[in-house]
C-alpha positions as CSV (number, residue, x, y, z in Angstrom):
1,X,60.3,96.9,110.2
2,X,63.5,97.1,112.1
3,X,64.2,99.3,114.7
4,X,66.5,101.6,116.0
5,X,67.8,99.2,118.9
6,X,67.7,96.3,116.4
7,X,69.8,98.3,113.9
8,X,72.5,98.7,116.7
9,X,72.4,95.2,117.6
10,X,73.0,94.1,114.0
11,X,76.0,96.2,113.1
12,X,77.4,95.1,117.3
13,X,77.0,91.3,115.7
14,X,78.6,92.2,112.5
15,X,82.0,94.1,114.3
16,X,82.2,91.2,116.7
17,X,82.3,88.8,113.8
18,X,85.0,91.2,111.9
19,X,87.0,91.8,114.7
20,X,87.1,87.9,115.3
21,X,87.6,87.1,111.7
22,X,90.5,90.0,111.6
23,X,92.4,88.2,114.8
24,X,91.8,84.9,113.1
25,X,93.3,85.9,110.2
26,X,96.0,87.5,111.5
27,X,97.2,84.8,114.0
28,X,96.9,82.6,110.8
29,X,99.4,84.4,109.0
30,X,101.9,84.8,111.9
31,X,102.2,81.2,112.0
32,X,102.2,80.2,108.5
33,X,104.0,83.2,106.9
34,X,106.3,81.4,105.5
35,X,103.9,79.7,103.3
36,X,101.7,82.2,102.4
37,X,104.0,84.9,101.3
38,X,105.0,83.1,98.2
39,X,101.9,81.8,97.5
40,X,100.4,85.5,97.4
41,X,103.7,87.1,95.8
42,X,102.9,83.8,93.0
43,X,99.2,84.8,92.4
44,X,100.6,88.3,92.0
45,X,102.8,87.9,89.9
46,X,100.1,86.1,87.8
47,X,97.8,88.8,88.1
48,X,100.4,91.4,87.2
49,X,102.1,90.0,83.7
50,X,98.8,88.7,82.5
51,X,97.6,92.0,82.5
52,X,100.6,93.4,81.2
53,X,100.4,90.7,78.1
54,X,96.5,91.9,77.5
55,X,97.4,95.2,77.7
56,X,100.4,95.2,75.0
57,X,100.9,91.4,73.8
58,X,103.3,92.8,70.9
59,X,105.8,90.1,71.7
60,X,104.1,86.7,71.2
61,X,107.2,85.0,72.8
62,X,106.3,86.0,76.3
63,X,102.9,86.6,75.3
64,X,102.4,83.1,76.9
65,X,101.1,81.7,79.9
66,X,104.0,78.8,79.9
67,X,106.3,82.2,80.4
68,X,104.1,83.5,82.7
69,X,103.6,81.1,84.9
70,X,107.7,79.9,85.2
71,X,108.4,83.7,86.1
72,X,105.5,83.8,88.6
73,X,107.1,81.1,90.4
74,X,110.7,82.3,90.5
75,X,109.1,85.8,91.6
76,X,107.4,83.7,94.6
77,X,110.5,83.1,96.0
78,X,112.5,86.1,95.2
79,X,112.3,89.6,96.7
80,X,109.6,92.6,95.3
81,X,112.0,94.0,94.3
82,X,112.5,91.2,91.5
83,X,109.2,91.5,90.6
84,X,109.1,95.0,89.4
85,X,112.3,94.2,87.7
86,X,110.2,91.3,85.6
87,X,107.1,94.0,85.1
88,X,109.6,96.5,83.5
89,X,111.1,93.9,81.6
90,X,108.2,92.1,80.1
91,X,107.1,96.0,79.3
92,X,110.5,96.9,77.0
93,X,110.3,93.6,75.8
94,X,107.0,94.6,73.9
95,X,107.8,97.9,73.4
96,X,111.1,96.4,71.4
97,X,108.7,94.6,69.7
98,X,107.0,97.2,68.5
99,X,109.1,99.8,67.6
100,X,113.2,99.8,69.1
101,X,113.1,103.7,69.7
102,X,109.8,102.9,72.0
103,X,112.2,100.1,73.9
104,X,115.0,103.2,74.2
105,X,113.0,106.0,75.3
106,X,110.9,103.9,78.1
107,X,114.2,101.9,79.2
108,X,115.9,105.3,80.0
109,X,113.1,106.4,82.1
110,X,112.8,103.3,83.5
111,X,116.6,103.3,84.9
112,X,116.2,107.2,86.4
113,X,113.1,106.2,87.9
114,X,114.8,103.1,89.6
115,X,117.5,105.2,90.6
116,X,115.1,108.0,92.7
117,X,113.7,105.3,93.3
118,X,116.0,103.4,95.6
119,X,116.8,106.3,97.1
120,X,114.0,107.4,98.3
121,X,111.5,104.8,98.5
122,X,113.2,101.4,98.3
123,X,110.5,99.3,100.6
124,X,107.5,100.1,98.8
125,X,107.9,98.0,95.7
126,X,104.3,97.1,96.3
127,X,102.7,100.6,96.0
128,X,104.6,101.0,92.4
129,X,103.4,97.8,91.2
130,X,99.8,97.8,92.4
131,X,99.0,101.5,91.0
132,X,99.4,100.5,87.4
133,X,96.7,97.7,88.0
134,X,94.5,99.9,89.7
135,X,94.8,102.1,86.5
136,X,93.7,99.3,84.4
137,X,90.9,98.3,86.4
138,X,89.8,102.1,86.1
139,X,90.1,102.6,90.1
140,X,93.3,104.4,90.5
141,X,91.8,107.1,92.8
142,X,92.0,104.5,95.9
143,X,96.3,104.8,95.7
144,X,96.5,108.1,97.6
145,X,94.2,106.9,100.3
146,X,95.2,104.0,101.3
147,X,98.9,104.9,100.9
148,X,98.2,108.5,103.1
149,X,97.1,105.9,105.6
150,X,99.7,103.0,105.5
151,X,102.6,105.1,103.9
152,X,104.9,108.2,105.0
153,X,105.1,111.1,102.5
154,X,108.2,109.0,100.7
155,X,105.1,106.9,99.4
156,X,104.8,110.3,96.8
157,X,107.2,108.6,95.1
158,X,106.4,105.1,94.5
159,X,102.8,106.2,93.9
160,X,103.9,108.6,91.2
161,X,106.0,106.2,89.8
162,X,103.1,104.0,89.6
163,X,101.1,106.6,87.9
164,X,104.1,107.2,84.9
165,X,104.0,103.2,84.5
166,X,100.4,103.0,83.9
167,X,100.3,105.9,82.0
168,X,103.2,104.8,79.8
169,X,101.2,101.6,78.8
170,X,98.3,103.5,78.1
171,X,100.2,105.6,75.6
172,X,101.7,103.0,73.9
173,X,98.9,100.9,73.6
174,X,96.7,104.5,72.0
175,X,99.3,105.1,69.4
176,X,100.9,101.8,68.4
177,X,99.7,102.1,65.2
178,X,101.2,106.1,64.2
179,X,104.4,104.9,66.1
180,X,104.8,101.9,63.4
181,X,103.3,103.7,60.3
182,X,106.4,106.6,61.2
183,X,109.4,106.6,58.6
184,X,111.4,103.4,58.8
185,X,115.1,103.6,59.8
186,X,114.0,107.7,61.0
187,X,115.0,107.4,65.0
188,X,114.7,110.3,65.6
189,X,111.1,111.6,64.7
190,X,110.0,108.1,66.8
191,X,112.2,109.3,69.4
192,X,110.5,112.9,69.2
193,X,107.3,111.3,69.1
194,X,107.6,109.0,72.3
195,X,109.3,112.4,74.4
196,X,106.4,114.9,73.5
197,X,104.0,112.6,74.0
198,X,104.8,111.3,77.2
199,X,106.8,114.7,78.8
200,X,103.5,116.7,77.8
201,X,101.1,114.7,78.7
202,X,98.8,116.9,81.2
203,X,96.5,114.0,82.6
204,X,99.6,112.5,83.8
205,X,100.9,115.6,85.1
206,X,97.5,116.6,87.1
207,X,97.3,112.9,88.2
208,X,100.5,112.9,90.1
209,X,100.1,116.3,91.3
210,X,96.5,115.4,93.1
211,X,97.4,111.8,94.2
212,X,101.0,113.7,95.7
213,X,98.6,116.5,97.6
214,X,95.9,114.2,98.6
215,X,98.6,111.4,100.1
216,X,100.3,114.5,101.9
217,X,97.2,115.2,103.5
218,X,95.7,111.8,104.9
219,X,98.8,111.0,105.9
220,X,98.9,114.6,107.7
221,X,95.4,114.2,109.7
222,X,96.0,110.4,110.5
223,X,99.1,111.3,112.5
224,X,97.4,113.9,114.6
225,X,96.8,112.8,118.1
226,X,93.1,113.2,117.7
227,X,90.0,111.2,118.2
228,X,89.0,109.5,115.1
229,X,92.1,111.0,113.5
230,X,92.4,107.9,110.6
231,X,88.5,108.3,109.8
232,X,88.8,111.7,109.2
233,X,91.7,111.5,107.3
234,X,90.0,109.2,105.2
235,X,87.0,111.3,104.7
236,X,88.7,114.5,104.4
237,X,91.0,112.6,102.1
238,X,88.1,111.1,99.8
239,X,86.5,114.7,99.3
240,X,90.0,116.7,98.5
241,X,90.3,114.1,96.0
242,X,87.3,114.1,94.5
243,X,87.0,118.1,94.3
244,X,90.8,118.7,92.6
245,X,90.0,115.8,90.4
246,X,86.7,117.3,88.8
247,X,89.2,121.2,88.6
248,X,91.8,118.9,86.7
249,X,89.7,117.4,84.5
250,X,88.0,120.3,83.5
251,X,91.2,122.4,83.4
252,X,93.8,120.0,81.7
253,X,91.0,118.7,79.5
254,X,91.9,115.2,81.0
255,X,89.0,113.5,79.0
256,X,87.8,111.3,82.0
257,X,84.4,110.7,83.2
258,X,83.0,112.9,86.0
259,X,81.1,109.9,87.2
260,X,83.8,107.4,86.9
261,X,85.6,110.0,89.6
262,X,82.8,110.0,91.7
263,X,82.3,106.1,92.0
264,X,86.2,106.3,92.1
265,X,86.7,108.5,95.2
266,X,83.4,106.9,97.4
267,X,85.5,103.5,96.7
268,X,88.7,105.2,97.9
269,X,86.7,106.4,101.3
270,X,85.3,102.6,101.5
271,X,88.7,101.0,101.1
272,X,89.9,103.4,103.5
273,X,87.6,102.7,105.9
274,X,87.7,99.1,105.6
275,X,91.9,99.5,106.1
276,X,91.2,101.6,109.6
277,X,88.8,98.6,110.2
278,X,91.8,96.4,110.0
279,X,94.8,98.1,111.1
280,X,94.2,101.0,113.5
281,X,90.5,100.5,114.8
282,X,90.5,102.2,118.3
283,X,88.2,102.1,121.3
284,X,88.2,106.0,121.5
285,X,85.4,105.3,124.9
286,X,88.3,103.8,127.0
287,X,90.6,106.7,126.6
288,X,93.2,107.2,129.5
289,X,95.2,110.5,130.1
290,X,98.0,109.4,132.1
291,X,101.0,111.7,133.8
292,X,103.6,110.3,135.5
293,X,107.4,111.9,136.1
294,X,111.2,110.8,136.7
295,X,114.1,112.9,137.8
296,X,114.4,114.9,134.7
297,X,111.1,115.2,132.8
298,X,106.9,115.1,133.6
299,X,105.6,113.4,131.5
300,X,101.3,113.3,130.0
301,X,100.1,110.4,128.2
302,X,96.6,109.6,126.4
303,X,96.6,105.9,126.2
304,X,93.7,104.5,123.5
305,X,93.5,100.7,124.0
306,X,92.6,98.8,120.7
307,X,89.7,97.1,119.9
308,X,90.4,93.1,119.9
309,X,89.1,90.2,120.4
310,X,90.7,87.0,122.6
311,X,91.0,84.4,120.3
312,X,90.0,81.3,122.7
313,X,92.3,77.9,122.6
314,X,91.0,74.4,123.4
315,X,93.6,72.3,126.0
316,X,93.4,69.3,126.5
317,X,94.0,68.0,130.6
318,X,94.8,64.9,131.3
319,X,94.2,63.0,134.6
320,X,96.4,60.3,136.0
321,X,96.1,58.1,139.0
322,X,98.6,56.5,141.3
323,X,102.1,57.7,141.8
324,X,101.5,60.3,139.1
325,X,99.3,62.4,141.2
326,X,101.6,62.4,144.3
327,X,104.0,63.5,141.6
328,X,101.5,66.2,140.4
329,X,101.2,67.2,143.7
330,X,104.5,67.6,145.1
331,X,105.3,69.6,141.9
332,X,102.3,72.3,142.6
333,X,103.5,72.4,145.9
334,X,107.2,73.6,145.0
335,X,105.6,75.3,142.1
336,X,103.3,77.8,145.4
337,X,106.9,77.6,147.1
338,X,108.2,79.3,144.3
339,X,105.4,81.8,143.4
340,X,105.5,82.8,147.3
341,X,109.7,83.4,146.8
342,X,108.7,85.5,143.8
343,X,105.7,87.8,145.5
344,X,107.9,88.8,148.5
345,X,110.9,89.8,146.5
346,X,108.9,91.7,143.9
347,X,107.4,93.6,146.7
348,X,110.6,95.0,147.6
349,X,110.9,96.8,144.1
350,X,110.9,100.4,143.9
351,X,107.3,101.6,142.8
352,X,106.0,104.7,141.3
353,X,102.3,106.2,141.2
354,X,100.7,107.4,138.3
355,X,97.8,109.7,138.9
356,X,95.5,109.6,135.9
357,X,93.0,111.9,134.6
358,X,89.6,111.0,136.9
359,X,91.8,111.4,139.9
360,X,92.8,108.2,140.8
361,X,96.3,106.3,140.9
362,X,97.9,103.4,139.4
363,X,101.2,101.9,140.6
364,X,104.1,101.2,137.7
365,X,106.7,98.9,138.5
């Protein structure tokens, strides 16, 4: 049975291992981002119209993975932006398909969305398209989250966006067959059809206002200057969503599963977790309060060093005989010269002592 100590010493191992993994992977994308941003903006792309194809498919013409995989590729080399612009597309195609008043209704909410859109949240692209496929894979409670904690409240917007998209797909895909046994040639009662049922649809309406509050709130907590702001934030985040989704439900009638919530809003404080983990995990033991001043202003700082881990390189030293070690050894001696020019005149700077919490001092050049 294991212990308590043993415990401990298996969860050290696994962090060192993350934390090594995390700076591996991270110096690997530095130096070969070129190549793996359109590879991952290709697989995407993939993922993204092939879902949108299952999900509607009322257009066999793109309803192909020939068509799939050509845009795919152009959206690997083009901006986000471009991608969202094929989603949208590929989604009025099938609704022109299907019924032309569908393709008319969508299209103008489409264009006012892109409008707020670019002016409020132009650079998340990203959040709008990855909320619809979270909808589909029936785990859309992990948006708010994870945008709270790598977002600014702007993210409100993309998010809901996300949340209209998905739920206009849905819609469609529920009522394709009343939208095509309506009156042919009678616009207008399609027209009225599509507007009521996507203007008064309350789960949509309670969805966006919880993910908007929740979002607000992580992203509230994980910018306090606390200790273990972004975990709380994520737990406090997790909980708020999970009690105001349950009220909605039962309020709005929202016809969704009490348990799928639940499952839903532990993965959202998992995810979370996992993106502290990766992009803000502190050493909150090595914390420095620092106060220092200048001619105009005193100034206190609490300094919380990261938690990394040196990634080691192998050199390779080679040895040569003869001439090219008098060589080798004239150079270390000018190199010495050198380092001995540069020691006496940075002594000469102008120093300034910083007196830090446990009473000692520190010297800033």
């Amino acid at each position: 049975m294991l212990t308590l100590g043993s415990w401990r010493s298996i969860i050290s191992e696994f962090m060192s291992n993350f934390i090594l993994t995390r700076e591996l992977i991270k110096r690997f994308y530095s130096k070969y981002e070129a190549y793996v941003n359109p590879v991952l903006k290709f697989i995407f792309s993939m993922i993204l119209l092939s879902i949108i194809n299952s999900k509607m498919g009322y257009m066999s013409r793109i309803d192909n993975i020939a068509v799939v995989l050509i845009v795919a590729l152009l959206c690997s080399f083009l901006p986000l932006q471009a991608m969202a612009l094929f989603a949208g597309l590929f989604i009025l195609l099938h609704m022109y398909a299907l019924a032309i008043e569908c393709a008319i209704v969508v299209g103008v909410m489409f264009f006012l969305m892109f409008i707020l859109y670019m002016r409020l949240a132009p650079k998340e692209t990203l959040a709008v398209l990855i909320t619809p496929i979270l909808f589909m894979l029936k785990i859309p409670y992990v948006m708010p989250v994870a945008m709270g904690l790598l977002g600014t409240p702007a993210s409100v917007v993309s998010v809901s966006f996300g949340v209209v998209a998905a739920y206009v797909i849905q819609y469609i895909q529920a009522n394709a067959a009343t939208i095509t046994t309506l009156e042919d040639g009678n616009m207008v009662s399609r027209i009225r059809f599509m507007v009521d049922g996507l203007l008064g649809n309350k789960s949509m309406m309670g969805m966006i206002f919880v993910f908007a509050i929740v979002l607000i709130l992580v992203y509230t907590i994980r910018r306090r200057s606390i200790e273990y702001s972004w975990t709380i934030a994520v737990i406090t985040g997790g909980l708020t969503e999970l009690i105001l989704m349950v009220i909605s439900n039962l309020s709005l009638d929202m016809n969704l599963s009490v348990g799928g919530i639940i499952v839903g809003c532990i993965l959202a404080i998992l995810v979370g977790l996992f993106l502290q983990l990766f992009s803000f995990h502190l050493d909150y033991k090595k914390i420095e309060n620092v106060q220092f001043e200048d001619d105009d202003y005193y100034y206190y700082v609490k300094a919380v060093p990261k938690v990394t881990m040196p990634v080691s390189d192998k050199k390779v030293k080679r040895v040569h005989s003869g001439s090219s070690a008098s060589r080798s050894g004239q150079h270390r001696t000018g190199k010495s010269a050198q380092t001995a020019s540069s020691k006496s005149e940075g002594a000469a700077r102008t120093e300034r002592t910083v007196h830090t919490a446990n009473g000692t001092s520190r010297t800033m050049r």
